[in-house]
Structure formats: C-alpha cells, structure tokens
Residue frames as a rotation matrix with the C-alpha (Angstrom) as fourth column:
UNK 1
-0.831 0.500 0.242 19.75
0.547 0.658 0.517 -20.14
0.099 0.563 -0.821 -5.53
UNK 2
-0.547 0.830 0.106 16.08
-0.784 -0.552 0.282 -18.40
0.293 0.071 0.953 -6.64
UNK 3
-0.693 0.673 0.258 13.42
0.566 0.730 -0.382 -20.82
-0.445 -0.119 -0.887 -5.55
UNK 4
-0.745 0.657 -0.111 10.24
-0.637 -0.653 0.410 -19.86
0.197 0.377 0.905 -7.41
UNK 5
-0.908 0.418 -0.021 6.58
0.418 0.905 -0.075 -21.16
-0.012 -0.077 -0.997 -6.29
UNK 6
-0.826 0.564 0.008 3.72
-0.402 -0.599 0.693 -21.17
0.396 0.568 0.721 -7.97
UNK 7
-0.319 0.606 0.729 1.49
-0.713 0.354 -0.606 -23.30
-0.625 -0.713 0.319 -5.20
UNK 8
-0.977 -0.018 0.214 -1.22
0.027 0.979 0.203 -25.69
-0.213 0.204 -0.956 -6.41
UNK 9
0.180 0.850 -0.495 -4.04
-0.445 -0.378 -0.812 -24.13
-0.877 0.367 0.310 -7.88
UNK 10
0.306 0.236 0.922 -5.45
0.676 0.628 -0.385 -25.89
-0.670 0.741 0.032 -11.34
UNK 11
0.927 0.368 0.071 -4.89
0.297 -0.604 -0.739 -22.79
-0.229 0.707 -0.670 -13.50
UNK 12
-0.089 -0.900 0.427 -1.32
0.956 -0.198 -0.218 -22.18
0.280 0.389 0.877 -15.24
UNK 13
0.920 -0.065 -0.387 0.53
0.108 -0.907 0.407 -19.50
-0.378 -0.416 -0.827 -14.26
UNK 14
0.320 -0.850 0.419 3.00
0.846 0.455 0.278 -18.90
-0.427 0.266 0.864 -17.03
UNK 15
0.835 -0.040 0.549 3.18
0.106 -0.967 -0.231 -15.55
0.540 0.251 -0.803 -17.05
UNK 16
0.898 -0.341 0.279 5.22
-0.354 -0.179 0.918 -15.72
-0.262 -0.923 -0.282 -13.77
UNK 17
0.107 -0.723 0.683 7.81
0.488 0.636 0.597 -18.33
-0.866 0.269 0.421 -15.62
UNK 18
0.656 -0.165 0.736 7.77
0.690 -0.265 -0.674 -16.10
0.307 0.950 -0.060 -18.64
UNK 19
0.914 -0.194 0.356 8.60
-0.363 -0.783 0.505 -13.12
0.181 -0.590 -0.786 -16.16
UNK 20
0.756 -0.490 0.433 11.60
-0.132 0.535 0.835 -15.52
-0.641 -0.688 0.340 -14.69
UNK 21
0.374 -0.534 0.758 13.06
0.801 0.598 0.026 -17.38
-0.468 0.597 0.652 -17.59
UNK 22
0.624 -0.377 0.685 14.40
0.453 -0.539 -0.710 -13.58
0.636 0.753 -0.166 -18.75
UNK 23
0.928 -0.285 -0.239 16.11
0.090 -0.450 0.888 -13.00
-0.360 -0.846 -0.392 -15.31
UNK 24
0.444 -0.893 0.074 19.78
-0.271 -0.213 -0.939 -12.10
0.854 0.397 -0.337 -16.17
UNK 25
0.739 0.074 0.669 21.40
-0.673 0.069 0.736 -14.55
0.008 -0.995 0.101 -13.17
UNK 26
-0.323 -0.679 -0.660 24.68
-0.585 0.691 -0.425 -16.93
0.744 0.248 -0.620 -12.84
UNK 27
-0.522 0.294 0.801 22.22
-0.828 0.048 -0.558 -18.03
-0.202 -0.955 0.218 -9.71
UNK 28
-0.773 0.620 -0.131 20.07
0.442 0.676 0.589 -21.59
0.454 0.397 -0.797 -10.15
UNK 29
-0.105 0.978 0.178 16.58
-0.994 -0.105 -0.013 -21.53
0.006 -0.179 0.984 -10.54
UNK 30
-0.982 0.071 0.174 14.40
-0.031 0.854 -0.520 -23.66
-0.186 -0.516 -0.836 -8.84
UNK 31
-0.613 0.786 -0.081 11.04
-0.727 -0.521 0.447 -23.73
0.309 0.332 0.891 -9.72
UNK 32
-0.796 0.582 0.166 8.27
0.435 0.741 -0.512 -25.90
-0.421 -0.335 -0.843 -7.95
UNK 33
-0.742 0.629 -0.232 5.70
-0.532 -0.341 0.775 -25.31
0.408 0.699 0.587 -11.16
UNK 34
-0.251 0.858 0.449 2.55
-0.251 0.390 -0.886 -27.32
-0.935 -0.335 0.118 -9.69
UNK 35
0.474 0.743 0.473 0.04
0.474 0.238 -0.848 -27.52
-0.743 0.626 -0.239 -12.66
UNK 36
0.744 0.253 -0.619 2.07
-0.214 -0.787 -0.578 -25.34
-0.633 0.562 -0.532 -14.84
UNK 37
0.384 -0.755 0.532 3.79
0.611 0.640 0.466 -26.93
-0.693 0.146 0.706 -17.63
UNK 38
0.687 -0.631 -0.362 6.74
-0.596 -0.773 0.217 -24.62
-0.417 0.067 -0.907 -18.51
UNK 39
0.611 -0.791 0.021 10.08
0.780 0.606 0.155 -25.45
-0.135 -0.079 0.988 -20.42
UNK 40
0.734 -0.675 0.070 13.53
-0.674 -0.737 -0.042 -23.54
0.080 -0.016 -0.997 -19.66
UNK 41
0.301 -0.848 -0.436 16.84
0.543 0.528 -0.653 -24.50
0.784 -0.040 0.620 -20.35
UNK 42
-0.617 -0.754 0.226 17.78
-0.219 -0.111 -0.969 -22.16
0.756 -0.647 -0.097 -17.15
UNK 43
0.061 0.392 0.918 15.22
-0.996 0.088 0.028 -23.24
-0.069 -0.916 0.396 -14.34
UNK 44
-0.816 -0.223 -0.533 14.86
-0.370 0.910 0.185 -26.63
0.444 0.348 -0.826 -12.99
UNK 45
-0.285 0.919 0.273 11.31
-0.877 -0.365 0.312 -27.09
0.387 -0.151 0.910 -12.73
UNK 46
-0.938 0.130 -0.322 9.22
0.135 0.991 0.006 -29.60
0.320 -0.038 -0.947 -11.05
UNK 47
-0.380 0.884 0.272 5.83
-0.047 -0.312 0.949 -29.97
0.924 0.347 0.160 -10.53
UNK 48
0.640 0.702 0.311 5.37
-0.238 -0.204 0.950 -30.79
0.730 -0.682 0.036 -6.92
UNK 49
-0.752 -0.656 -0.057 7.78
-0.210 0.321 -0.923 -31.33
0.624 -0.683 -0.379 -3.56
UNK 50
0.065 0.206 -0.976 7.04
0.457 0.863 0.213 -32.33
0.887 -0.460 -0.038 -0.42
UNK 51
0.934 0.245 -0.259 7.12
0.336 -0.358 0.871 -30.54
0.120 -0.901 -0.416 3.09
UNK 52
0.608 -0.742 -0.284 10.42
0.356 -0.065 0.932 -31.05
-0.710 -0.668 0.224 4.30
UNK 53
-0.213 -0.862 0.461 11.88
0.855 0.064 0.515 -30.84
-0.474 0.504 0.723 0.88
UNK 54
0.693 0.556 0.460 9.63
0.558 -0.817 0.146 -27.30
0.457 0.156 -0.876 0.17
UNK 55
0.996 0.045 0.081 11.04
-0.021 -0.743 0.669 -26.16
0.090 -0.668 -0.739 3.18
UNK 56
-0.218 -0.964 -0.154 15.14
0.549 -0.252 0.797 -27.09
-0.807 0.089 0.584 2.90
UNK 57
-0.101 -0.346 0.933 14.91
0.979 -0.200 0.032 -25.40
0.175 0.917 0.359 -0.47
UNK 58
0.832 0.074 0.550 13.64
-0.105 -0.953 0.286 -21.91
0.545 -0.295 -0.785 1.07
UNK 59
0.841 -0.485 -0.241 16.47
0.250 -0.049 0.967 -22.37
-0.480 -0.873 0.080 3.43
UNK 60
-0.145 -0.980 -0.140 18.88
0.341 -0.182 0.922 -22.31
-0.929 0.086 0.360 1.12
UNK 61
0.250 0.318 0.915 17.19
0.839 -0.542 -0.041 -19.95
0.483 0.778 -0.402 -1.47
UNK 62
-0.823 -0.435 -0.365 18.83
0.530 -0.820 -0.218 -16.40
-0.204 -0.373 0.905 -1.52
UNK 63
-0.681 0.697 -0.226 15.49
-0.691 -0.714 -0.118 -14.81
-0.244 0.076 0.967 -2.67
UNK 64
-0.526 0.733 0.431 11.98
0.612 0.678 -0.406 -16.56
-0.590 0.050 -0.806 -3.55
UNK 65
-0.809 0.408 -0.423 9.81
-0.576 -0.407 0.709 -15.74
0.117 0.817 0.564 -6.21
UNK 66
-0.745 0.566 0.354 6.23
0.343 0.779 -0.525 -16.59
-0.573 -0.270 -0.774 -5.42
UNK 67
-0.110 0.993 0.031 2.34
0.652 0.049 0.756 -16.72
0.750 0.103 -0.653 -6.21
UNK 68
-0.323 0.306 0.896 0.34
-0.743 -0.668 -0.040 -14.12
0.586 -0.679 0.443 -4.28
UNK 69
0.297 0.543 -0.786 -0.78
0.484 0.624 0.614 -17.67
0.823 -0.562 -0.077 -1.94
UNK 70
0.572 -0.281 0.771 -0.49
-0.654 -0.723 0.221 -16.82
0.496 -0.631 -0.597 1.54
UNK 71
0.826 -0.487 0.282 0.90
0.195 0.718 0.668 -19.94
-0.528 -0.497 0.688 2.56
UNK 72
0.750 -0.521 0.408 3.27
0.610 0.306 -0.731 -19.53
0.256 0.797 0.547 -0.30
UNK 73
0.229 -0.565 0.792 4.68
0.080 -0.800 -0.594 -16.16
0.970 0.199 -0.138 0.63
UNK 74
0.869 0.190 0.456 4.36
-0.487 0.167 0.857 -16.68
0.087 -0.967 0.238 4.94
UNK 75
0.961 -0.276 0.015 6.33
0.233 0.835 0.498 -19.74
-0.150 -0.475 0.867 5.26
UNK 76
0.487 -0.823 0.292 9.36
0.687 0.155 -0.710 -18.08
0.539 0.547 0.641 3.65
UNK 77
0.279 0.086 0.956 8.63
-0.103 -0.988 0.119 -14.77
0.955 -0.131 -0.267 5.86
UNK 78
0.960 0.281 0.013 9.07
-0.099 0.292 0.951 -16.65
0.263 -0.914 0.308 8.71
UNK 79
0.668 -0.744 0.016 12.25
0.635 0.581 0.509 -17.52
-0.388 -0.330 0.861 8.07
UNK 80
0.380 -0.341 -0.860 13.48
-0.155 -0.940 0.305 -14.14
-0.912 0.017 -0.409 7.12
UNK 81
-0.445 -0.334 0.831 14.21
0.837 0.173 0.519 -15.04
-0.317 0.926 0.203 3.21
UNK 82
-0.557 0.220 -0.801 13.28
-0.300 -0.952 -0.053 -12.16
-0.774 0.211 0.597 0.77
UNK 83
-0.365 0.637 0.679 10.33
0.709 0.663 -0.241 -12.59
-0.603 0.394 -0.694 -0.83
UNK 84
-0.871 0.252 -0.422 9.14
-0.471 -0.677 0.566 -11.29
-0.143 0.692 0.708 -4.37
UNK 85
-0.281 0.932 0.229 5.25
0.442 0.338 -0.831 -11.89
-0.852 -0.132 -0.507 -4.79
UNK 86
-0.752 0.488 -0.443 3.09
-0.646 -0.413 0.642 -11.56
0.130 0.769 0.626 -8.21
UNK 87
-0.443 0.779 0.444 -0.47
-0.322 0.324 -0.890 -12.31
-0.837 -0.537 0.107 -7.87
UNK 88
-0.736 0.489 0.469 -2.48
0.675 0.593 0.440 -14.65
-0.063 0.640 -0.766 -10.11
UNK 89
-0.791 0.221 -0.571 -5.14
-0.256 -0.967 -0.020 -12.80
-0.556 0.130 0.821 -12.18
UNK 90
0.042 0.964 0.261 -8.54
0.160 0.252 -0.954 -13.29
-0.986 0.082 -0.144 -12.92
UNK 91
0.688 0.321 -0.651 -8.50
-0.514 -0.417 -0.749 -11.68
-0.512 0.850 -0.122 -16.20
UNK 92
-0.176 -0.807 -0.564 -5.29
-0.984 0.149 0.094 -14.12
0.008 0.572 -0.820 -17.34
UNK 93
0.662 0.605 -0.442 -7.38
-0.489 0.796 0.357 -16.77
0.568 -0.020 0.823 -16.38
UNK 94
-0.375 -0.885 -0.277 -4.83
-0.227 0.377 -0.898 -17.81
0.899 -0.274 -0.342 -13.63
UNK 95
-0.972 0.179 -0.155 -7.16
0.203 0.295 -0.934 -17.90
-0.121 -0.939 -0.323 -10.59
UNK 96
-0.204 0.976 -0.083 -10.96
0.822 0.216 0.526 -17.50
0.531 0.039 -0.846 -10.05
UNK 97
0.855 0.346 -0.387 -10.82
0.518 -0.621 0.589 -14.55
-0.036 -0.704 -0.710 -8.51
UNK 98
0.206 -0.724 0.658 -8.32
0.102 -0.653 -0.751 -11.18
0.973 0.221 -0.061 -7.71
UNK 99
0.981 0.086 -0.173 -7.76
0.188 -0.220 0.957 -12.23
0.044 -0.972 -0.232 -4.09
UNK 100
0.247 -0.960 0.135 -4.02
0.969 0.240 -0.067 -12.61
0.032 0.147 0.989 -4.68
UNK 101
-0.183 -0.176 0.967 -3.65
0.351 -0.930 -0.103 -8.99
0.918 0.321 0.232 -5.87
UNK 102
0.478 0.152 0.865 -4.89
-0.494 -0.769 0.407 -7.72
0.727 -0.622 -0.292 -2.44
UNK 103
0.794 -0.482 -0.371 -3.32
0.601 0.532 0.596 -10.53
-0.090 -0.696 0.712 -0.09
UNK 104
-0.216 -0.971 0.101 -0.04
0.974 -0.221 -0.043 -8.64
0.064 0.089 0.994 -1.97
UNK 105
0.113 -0.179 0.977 -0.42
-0.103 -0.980 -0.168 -5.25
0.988 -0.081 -0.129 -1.68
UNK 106
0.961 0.182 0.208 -1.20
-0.198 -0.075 0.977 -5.88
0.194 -0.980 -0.036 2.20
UNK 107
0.638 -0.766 -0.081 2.57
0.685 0.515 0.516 -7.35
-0.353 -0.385 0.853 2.40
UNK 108
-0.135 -0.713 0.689 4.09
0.739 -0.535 -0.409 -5.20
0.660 0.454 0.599 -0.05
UNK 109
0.428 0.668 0.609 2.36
0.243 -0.734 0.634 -2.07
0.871 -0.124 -0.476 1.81
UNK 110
0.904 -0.267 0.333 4.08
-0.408 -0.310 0.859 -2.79
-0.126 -0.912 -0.389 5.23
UNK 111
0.218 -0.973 -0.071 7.57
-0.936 -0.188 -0.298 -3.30
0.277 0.132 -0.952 3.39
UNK 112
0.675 0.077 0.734 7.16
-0.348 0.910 0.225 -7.51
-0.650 -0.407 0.641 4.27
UNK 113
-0.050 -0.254 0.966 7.79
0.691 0.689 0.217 -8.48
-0.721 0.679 0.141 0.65
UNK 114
-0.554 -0.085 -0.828 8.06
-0.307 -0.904 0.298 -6.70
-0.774 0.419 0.475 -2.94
UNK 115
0.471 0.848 0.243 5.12
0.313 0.097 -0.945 -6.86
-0.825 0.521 -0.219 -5.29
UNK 116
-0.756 -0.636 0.156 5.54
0.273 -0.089 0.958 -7.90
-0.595 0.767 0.241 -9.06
UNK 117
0.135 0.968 0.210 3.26
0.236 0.174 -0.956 -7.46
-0.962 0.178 -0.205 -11.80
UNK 118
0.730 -0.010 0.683 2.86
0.655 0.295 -0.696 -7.39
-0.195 0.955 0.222 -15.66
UNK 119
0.801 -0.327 0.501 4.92
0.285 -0.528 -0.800 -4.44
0.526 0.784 -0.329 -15.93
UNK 120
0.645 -0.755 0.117 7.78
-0.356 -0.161 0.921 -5.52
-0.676 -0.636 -0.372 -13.40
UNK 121
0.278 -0.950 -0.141 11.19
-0.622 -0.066 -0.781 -5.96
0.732 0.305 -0.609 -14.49
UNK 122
0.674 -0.119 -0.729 12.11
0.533 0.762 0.368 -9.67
0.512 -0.636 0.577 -12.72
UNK 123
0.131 -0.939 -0.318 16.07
0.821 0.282 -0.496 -8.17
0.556 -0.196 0.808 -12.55
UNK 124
-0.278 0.089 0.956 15.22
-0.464 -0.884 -0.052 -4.50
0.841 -0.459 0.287 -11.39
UNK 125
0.649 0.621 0.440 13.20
-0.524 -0.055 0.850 -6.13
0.552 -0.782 0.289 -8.38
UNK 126
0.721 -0.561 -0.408 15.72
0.666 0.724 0.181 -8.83
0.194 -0.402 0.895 -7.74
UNK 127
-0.366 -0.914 0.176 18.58
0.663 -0.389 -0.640 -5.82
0.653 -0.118 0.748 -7.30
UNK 128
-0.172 0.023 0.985 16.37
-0.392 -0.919 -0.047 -3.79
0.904 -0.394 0.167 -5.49
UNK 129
0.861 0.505 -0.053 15.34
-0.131 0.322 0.938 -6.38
0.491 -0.801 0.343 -2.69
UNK 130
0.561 -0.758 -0.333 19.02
0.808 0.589 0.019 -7.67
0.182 -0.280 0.943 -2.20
UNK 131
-0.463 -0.598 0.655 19.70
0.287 -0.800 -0.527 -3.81
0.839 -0.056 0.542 -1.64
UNK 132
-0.106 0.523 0.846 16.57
-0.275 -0.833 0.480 -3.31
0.956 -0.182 0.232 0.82
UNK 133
-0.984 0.091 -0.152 15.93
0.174 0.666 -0.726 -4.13
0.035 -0.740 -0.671 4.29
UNK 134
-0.545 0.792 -0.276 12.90
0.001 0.329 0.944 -5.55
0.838 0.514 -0.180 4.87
UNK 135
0.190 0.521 0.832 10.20
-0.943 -0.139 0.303 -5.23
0.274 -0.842 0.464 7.46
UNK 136
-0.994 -0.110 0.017 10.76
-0.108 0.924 -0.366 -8.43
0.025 -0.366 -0.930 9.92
UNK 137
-0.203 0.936 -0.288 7.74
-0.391 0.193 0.900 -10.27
0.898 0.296 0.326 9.30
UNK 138
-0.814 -0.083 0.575 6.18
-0.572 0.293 -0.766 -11.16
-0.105 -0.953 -0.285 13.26
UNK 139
-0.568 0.742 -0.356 3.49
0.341 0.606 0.719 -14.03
0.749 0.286 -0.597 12.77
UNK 140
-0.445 0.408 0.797 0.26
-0.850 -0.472 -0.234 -12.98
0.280 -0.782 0.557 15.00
UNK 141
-0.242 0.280 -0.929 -0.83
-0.253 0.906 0.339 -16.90
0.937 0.317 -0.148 15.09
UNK 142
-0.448 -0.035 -0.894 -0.27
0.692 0.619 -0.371 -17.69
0.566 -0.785 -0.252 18.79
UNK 143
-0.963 0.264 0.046 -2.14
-0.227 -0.894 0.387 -14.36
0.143 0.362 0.921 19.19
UNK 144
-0.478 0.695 -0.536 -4.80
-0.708 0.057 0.704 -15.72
0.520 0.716 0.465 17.31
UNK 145
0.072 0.502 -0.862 -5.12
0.125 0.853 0.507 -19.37
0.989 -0.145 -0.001 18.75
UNK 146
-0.915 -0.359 -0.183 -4.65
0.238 -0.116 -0.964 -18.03
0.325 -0.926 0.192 22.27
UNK 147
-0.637 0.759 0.136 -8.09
-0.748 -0.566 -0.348 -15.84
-0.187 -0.323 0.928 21.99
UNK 148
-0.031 0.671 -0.741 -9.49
-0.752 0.472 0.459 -18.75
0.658 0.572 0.490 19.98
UNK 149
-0.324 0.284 -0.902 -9.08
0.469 0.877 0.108 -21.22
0.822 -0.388 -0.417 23.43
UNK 150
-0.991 0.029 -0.134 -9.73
0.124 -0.225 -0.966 -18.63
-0.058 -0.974 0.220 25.45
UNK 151
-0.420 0.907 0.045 -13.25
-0.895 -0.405 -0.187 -18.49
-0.152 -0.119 0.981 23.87
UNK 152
-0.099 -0.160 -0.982 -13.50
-0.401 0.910 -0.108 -22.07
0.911 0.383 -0.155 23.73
UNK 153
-0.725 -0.311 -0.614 -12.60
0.540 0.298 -0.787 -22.13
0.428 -0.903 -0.048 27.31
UNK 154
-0.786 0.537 0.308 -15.60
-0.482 -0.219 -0.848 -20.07
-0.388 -0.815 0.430 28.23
C-alpha cells in the first residue's frame, strides 16, 4: 500500500494528487487529502484520520508520499518507511511561504528521503527508492530536551 499525506494546511495541494493519480501501480492508494478536494477512481482519499489510525496506516504502507511538513515526513522516518517528499509552493498558491522546499532538500541532501517536484516522474522515484538504501533517519529529540532541562535546571 502507498499512503500519501498532504497534512492540514488550508491551501489545496492538487498538484501532488495530480502527480499520484498517474502512478502506474497494482498497489492501493491511500490518501489522507486534508483540505484538498481531489477525485480518483484509483486512490482512496479521505480528508482527515486520527493518531492511531495515521500511524497503523504508515505501518503498513510500503512507501509514503508526503507534503514537505516536517511532522509529515519524521513520523514515517522514524519508523524506517521510505519516504517521497514534494514541497508545497508559494507560487502554486499551496502554502504561504517556500519553507517546505528547504525543510526537503535538508532530508533529501543527507539521503533521509527522496525529493519530488513539478518535473518528477511519481513512477521513476517510486522504482528508484524501492531500489535505494536509505540513510537511517536518528531523531536528535532526547538530545534536544536533555540540554533544554539541563538549562532549566540551572
């Protein structure tokens, strides 16, 4: 199964589901579309999930197809899934801003995840991840909140 998420930002993001809905796949799509209303006779789209039910579906997604969010593209990294990322774009009116576009390069860059964009090719990327190994993705969190009580604590 593909899981595709497009997070919860107000601004359609049907480029990404245009990008999809030509995949060449005997795999289901999943598609957790937030704000973006999309019909396909091959995905099965919904507009929002829940936690637990977010997270069984990445479990048992062979690849993920996301938004440049960082929650979006993390939570799957954690759990070693392969993750394809296309950032929302300012100029498609899809976000307020081109943070997305650099959140992904930074992942794509150290080999985390593979970075789509207008001129990707869904099925080329999908054959080339399920051929690559990926960097293991190490979270630096406990890191993070360790220094953050240790300055707290003084």
């Amino acid at each position: 199964m593909i899981l595709v998420t497009l997070g919860t930002q107000k601004q359609p993001f049907t480029r990404l589901l245009d990008m999809v809905d030509k995949i060449s796949t005997e795999e289901k799509i999943i598609v957790q579309a937030g704000h973006t209303k999309y019909e396909s006779r091959k995905m099965e789209i919904f507009d929002f999930v829940d936690y637990q039910t977010m997270d069984k579906l990445i479990d048992e997604a062979s690849i993920i197809i996301t938004h440049g969010g960082t929650g979006s593209i993390i939570m799957p990294l954690k759990k070693g899934k392969k993750v394809i990322a296309c950032p929302r774009l300012k100029k498609y009116h899809e976000h307020v801003d081109d943070h997305q576009e650099q959140i992904v390069d930074i992942f794509s860059d150290v080999g985390y995840i593979i970075k789509a964009d207008e001129n990707s090719d869904l099925n080329d990327l999908i054959k080339k991840i399920k051929k690559e190994k990926m960097a293991q993705f190490i979270s630096n969190t406990n890191n993070f909140l360790n220094k953050l009580k240790e300055e707290i604590d003084k």
